[in-house]
N, C-alpha and C positions, 0 to 999 in steps of 0.2 A: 483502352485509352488510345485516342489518335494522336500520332506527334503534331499534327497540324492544329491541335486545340489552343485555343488562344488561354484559356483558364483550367485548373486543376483544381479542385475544391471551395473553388471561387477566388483562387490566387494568380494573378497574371505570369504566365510564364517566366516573366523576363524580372519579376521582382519575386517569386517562387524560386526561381531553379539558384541559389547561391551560386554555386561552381560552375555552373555553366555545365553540366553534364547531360545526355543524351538523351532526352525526354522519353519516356516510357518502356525501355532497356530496363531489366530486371537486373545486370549484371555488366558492368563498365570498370575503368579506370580508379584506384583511390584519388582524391584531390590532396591528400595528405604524404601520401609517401610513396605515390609514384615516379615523381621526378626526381628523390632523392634513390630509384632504384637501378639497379644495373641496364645497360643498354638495351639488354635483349629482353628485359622485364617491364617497360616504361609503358609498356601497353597493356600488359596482360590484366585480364581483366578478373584484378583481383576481389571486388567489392561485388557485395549485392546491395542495392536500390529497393528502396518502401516509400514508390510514390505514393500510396496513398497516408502512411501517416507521415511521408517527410524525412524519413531517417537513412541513411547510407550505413554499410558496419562493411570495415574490409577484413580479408582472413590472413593477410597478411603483416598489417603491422598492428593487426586486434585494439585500433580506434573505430569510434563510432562516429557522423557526423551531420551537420542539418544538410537536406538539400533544398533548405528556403531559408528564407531569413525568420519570422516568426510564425508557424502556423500553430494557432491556439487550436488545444484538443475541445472537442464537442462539438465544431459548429458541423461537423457530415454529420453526428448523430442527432444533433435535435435543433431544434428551430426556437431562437431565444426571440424573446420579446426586446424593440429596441426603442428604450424611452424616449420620448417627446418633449422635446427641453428646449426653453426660449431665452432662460435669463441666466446661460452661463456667462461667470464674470460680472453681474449683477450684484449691486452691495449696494446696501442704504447705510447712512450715518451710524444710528444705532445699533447693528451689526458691528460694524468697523472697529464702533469703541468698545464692545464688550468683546470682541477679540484683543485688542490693547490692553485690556485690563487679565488677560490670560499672557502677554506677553507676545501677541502673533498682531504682526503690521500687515498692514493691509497688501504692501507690494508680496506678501507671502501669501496672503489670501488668493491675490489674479494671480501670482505665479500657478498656482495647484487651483486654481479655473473653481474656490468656491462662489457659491452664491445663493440669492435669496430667493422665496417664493411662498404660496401658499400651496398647502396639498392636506389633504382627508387624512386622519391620524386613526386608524382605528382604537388606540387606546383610550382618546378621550370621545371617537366618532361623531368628530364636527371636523373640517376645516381650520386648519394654523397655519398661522406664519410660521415658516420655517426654514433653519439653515440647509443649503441641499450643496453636499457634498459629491461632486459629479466625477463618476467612473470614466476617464478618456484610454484607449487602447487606440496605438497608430491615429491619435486624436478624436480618434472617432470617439461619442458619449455610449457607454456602454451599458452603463446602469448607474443608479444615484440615490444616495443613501441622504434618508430627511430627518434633521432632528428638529423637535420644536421645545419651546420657554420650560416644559416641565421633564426635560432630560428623554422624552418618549424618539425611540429611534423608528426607522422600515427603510427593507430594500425595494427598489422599485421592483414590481411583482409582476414574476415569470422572464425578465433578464439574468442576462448572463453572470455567476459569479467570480469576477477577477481581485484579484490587488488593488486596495487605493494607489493612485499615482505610479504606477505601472510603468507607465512609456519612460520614468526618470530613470530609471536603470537603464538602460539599451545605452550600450557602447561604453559601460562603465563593468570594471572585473572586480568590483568592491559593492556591496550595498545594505541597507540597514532594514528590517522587517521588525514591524512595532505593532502592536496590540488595537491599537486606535487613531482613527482621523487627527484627533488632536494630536497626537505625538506627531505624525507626521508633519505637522505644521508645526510643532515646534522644532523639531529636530531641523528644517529647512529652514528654519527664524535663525538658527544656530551657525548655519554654514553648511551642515551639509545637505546636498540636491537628491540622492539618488538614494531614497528613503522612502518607503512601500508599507502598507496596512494590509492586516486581515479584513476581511468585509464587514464580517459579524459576530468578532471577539475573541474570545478562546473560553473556550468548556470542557471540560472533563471528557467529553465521548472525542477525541479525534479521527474514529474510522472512516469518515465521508469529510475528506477539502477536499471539495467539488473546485475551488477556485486553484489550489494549487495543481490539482489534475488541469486543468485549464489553462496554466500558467507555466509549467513547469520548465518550457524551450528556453525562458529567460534565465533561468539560473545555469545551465550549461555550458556558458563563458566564465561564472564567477570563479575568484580566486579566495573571495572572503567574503561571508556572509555573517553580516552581527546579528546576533538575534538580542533584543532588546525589548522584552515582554515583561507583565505585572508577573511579582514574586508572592505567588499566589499559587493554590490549587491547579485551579484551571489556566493560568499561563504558564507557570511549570509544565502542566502534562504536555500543552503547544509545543513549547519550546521542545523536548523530548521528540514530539514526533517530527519537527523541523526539520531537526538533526538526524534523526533516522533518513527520512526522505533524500535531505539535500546531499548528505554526506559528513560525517563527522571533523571529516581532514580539511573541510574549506568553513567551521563554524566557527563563529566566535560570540562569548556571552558577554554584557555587560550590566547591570541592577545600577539601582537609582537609592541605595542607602534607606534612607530614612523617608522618601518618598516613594508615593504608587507609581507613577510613571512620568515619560519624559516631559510630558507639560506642567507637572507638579512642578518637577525641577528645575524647571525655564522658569517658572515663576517664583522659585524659594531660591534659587541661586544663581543665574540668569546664560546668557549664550557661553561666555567663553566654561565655565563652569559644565554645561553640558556637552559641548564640542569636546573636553576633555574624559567625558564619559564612553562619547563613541572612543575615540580616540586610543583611549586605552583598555579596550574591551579585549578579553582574555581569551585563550583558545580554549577550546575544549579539550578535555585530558587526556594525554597523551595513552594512543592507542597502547596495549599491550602493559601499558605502565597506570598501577593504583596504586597509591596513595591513603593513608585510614583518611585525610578528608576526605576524599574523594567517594567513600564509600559512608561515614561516620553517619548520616541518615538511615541506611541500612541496618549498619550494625545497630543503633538505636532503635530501631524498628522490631528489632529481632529478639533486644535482653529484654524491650517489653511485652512482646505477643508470638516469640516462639517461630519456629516454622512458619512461611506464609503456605496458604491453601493453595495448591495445585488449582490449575483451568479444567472445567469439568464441561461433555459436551450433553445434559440434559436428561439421561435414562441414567435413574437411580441405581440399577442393580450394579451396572457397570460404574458409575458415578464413587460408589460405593469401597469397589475395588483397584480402580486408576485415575489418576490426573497427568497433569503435568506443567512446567512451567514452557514457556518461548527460552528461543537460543537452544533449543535441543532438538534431538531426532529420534523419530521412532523406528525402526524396522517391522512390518508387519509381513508375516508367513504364513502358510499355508498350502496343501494340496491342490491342484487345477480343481476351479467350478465352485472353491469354498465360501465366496462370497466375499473375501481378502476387502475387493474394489468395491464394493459398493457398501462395505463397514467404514474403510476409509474415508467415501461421500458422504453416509449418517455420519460420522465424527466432526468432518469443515461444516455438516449443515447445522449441528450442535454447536459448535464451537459461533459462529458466524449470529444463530439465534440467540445463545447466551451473551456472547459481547462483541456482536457486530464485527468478525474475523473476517476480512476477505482470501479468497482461496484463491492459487493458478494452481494448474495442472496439469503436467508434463506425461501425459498417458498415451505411447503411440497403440496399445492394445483396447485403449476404447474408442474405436473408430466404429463406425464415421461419429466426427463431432458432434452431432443433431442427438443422435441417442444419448451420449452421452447428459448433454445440454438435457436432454427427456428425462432422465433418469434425474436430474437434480431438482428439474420444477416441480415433476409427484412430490420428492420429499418435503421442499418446500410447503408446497401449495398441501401434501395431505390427502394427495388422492389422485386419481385416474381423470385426467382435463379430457373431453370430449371434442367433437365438430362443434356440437353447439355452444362451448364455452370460448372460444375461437373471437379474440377479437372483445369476449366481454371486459367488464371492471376487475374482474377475478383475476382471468388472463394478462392482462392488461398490467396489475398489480405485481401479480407474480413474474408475469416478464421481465419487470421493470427490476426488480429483486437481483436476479437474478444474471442479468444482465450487468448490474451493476456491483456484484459481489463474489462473482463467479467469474474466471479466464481461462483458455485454454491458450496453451501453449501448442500451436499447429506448424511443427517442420518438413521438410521434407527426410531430412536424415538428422537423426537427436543424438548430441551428444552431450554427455556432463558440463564441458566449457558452455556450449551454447546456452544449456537450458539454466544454467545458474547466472549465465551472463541477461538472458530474458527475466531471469525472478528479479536481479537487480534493479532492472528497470520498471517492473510493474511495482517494486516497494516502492521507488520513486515517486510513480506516475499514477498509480492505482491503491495503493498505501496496502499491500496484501502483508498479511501474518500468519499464510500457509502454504508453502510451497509443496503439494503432490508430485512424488518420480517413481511411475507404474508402468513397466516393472524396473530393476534398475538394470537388468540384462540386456534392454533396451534401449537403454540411452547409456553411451559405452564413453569411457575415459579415453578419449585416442589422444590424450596428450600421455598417459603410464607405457611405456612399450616394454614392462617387465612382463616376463614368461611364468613368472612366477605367482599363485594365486595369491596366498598367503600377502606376499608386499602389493599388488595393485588393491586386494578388497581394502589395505587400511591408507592409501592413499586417495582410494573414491573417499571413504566416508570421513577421513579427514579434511577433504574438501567440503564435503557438505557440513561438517563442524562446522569449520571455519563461516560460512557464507550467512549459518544459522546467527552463529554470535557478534556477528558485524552487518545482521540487516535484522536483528531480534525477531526471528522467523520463527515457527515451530514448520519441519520437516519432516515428510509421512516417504520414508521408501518402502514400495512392495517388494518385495523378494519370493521368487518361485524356492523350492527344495528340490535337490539337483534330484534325489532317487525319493520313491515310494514303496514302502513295505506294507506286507498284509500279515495278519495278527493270524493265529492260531483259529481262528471263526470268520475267518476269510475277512475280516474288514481291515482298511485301509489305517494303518498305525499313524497317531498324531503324532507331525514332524517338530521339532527342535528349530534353536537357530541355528545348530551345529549339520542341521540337515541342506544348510543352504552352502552352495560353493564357498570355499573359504570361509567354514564355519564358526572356528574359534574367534578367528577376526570381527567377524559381525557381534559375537555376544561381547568380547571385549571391549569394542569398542561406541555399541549402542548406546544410548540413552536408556530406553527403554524396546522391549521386544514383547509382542503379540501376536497371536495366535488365533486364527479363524478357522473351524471347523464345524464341516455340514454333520449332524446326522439325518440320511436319509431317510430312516426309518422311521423316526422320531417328528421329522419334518420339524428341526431345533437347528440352530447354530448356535454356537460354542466360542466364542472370545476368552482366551486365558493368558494374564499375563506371565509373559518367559520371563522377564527381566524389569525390573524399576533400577533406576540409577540410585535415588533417595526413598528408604523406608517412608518418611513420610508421605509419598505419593502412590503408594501402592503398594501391594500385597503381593510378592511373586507365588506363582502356582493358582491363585485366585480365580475362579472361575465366574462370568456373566452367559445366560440362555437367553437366547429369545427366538421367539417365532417372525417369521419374513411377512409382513402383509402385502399382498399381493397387483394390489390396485395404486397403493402409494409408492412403493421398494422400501418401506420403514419397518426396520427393528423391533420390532415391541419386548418388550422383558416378558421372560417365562418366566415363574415359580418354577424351582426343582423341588422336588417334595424333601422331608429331614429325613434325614438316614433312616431313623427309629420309629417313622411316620408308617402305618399301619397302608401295604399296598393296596390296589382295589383287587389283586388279584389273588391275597394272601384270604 
C-alpha cells in the first residue's frame, strides 16, 4: 500500500484514518493511551495497525480500536448488488392509512425513507404493489426489503445484508434491535430513534448473520443494547446468539407480555406504554451469579427428558462412544505423526456438517496455511480436487464453504492472550463455536511467569475455561507427551494424559481427554477416550478404529472384529 493513496478499500483517507495515524505503518503510536503515558513513552510505538481490516490493538494498555470511522466487513471480499431505487420517500394515501391503522404516522414513515412501488413477487409470480422497506447505510440505499397485500416478503437479490435503519445508531451508546420493520417503526412512533431490525427474521439456525458480520463496527461504541425480539422459538434462539456475539455485560432484554411484538403493542397499548417497555428493559443476568429463575427452563427441561444428548461429529463408531456439550474443552494427545491434527479437522468438519459449527484455528505447526486450508477442503468436498476442477461449480461451492466456516488464526509469535483475545473477536464477528490450540507448547502463557509446571498448566487451562464458558465455545487443545516408551515388542507404548507435561493438571482439570494412535502395521488409527467429565457423554477407555482414506484425509470406521469372532488365521 502507498501512503500517497488517496483511498484504502474504497474509503477516503481522510474520512478512513479516525485518528489521524500514519497511513500504512504496521506498527505506530496508541491514540488511546499514549498521551496519558510517561514522557519517554509518548512515542513508542506501542500498537500494531490492520489497515486492511481497520483495527488498531495496543500491547500496552490491551485496548483495541477503529482506524476509520465505519468499514463494513465484505465489501474487499465480494461485489454486492446495489439496488435501483426511484421512489424512496414515495407514499400514496392508502399506504399512509393503513400504517395509521397500525399506529405508524406517516412523519415516521419519511423519517426511516419507507416507500411504495411495484416489483415481481415470486410467491404469487406476477407484479404487486408493494411497500418497499429501503436499507440506507451512510445514506446510501443498500438493499430493500418488499412486502406486498398478502404479507409475502424478498430482499432485493444479490445485495448486501445489513440492519434495517442502521445509520440511526451512529453517535448514539444506547440502541434497540427488534425482529421486524414494523417494530422499528413503531418503536420510532414511540419516541425512540436509534432502533435497528434483522433483515430477514429469526430462525432457529443462527450460525450465518451474514448482516451482523457486516455490521458489527457499529456496535463497538455501545454501552446498552436492548434486544427486543418475539418470545418465541426462533427469537429466543436470536436473542441468545445476540448476546453471545455483542457481549453479555452491554445486553439488555425486554418482552411485550401478552403480545407478539412491539407493533402489537403500539397498537393494544399505545406510545407512552411502549417507551416504558424499552425503558425499563432488564439486564441480562448477572455474570457469575444464578438464580433457579434464571435457570427454572433448564431444570424443567431436565425432570422431564433426563440428560440432554452430547454434540456428536457424524461417524458412528465414535458417535457411539463420545459427545460433548459447548463451554468445555478437550485435551487431545498423542505420539508425533499420530494423526492427533487432522482427527481434530474430521471433528470441526463433523461438528460444522451436523450443526453448521464454525471453526478458528490457532495451529502454528500447520504451516503453510494453504495446506492446511487443502486438507480441510478434501474433507469437506470428499475427495482429492484436481487442475481440472479449479475454478469449477464443485470448487467454487467448496471454496465458498469453507471460506466461510473455516479461520485461521495467522501470527507472527502466538500466544495464549493473543490467540483468545482473536477467538473473541471471530465469535463476535464470525459467530465461531470452535476454537482449535495446535499445539499448546506453542502458543505460551507469557503473562504466568511461575517456574513451576504443575501451577502454569492449571493457569493455561483455566484460562481457556473461562474464555469456553463466556463465548459458549467448545475448545480442542493438542498436547504433545513430553517422553515416549517402547513396549517389550519394541512398539511405541500408548501415552496417558499423565504423559503430557504437568500431567496430573491436564487430567484434573479437562473436560474431556483423547487419545490418537497410529497402528502402522495395521494401517488403523485408534481414538480412545482418557477421560469424559459426564458418564453421559462417554465411555472412558472406549475405543473407535478407522482406516485414513487417502484422496480425501477422512476417517472412515473400521470394524474391529469380537473377541470370540473366529480369526482368518486361526
Amino acid at each position: 500500500m502507498q501512503v500517497e493513496d488517496k483511498e484504502i478499500n474504497g474509503f477516503l483517507i481522510e474520512t478512513f484514518n479516525q485518528h489521524g495515524l500514519e497511513v500504512g505503518k504496521t506498527q505506530g503510536i496508541c491514540p488511546l493511551c499514549s498521551s496519558s503515558r510517561k514522557p519517554e513513552n509518548k512515542k513508542a510505538k506501542c500498537s500494531s495497525y490492520d489497515w486492511e481490516r481497520g483495527i488498531g490493538t495496543c500491547h500496552n494498555c490491551d485496548k483495541s480500536f477503529q482506524l476509520h470511522t465505519f468499514k463494513r466487513k465484505g465489501k474487499a471480499e465480494r461485489e454486492y448488488v446495489v439496488p435501483q431505487q426511484t421512489t424512496v420517500g414515495q407514499l400514496d394515501d392508502k399506504v399512509v392509512e393503513w400504517f395509521k391503522s397500525r399506529g405508524i404516522s406517516e412523519q415516521t414513515l419519511k423519517n426511516v425513507k419507507v416507500s411504495v412501488g411495484k416489483e415481481f413477487m415470486p410467491q404469487t409470480g406476477k407484479t404487486e404493489n408493494t411497500i418497499q422497506f429501503n436499507y440506507l447505510v451512510g445514506g446510501q440505499l443498500t438493499n430493500i426489503k418488499y412486502r406486498d397485500g398478502r404479507k409475502n416478503f424478498k430482499l432485493y437479490k444479490g445485495a448486501e445484508k445489513v440492519f434495517y435503519n442502521i445509520d440511526s445508531i451512529v453517535g448514539h451508546d444506547t440502541c434497540v434491535i427488534v425482529e421486524g420493520e414494523m417494530d422499528v417503526l413503531a418503536i420510532h412512533e414511540a419516541g425512540y430513534t436509534p432502533v435497528i431490525s434483522v433483515p430477514n427474521g429469526a430462525t432457529l439456525n443462527t450460525n450465518n448473520l451474514d448482516y451482523l458480520d457486516n455490521c458489527i463496527d457499529y456496535f463497538e461504541d455501545k454501552k446498552k443494547i436492548i434486544i427486543a425480539v418475539d418470545d418465541d422459538p426462533p427469537g429466543l434462539a436470536l436473542q441468545a446468539e445476540l448476546i453471545r456475539r455483542l457481549g453479555a455485560e452491554v445486553c439488555y432484554i425486554t418482552t411485550f407480555d401478552d403480545c407478539k411484538d412491539a407493533n402489537e403493542y403500539l397498537v393494544k397499548h399505545g406510545t407512552k406504554e411502549l417507551m416504558s417497555r424499552i425503558d425499563t428493559a432488564h439486564p441480562v443476568p448477572l455474570e457469575n451469579v444464578t438464580t433457579f429463575r434464571d435457570i427454572e427452563d433448564e431444570v424443567t427441561d431436565f425432570v422431564r427428558n433426563g440428560f440432554k444428548r452430547g454434540f456428536q461429529i457424524g461417524l458412528h463408531n465414535f458417535d457411539n462412544i463420545f459427545s460433548t456439550y459447548t463451554k468445555q474443552f478437550i485435551t487431545v494427545t498423542g505420539v508425533p505423526s499420530s494423526g492427533k491434527s487432522d482427527f481434530v479437522d474430521q471433528m470441526c468438519v463433523g461438528y460444522n456438517r451436523e450443526y453448521g459449527w464454525k471453526t478458528a484455528f490457532a495451529s502454528p505447526e500447520n504451516a503453510p496455511t494453504y495446506l492446511h486450508a487443502h486438507k480441510l477442503m478434501r474433507k469437506v468436498w470428499g475427495d482429492m480436487p484436481n487442475k481440472g476442477d479449479i475454478g469449477g461449480d464443485k470448487w467454487n461451492q467448496v471454496a465458498s464453504h469453507v471460506n466461510d466456516n473455516f479461520f485461521f488464526i495467522d501470527m507472527e509469535r502466538y500466544t495464549l492472550e493473543s490467540v483468545l483475545r482473536k477467538g473473541a473477536e471471530l465469535v463476535k464477528r464470525k459467530g465461531i463455536k470452535c476454537l482449535v490450540i495446535d499445539p499448546y507448547n506453542k502458543v505460551r502463557d507469557t503473562d504466568c511467569q511461575t517456574e513451576d509446571v504443575n501451577r502454569y498448566t492449571m493457569e493455561y487451562l483455566t484460562k481457556i475455561e473461562t474464555f469456553a464458558k463466556k463465548y459458549d465455545v467448545l475448545v480442542f487443545i493438542v498436547a504433545h507427551p513430553t517422553k515416549m516408551y517402547k513396549g517389550q515388542d519394541g512398539k511405541i507404548e500408548e501415552p496417558t494424559m499423565y504423559n503430557i507435561k504437568g500431567g496430573g493438571e491436564w487430567y484434573d482439570a479437562s473436560y474431556h481427554g483423547l487419545l490418537v494412535h497410529r497402528d502402522y502395521e495395521a494401517k488403523t488409527t485408534k481414538v480412545k477416550v482418557l477421560k469424559v467429565k459426564f458418564q453421559n457423554l462417554g465411555e472412558n477407555g472406549a475405543e473407535a478404529h478407522f482406516t485414513w482414506e487417502p484422496r480425501s484425509g477422512c476417517f472412515v470406521p473400521h470394524e474391529m472384529p469380537e473377541l470370540d469372532e473366529k480369526m482368518p488365521w486361526d
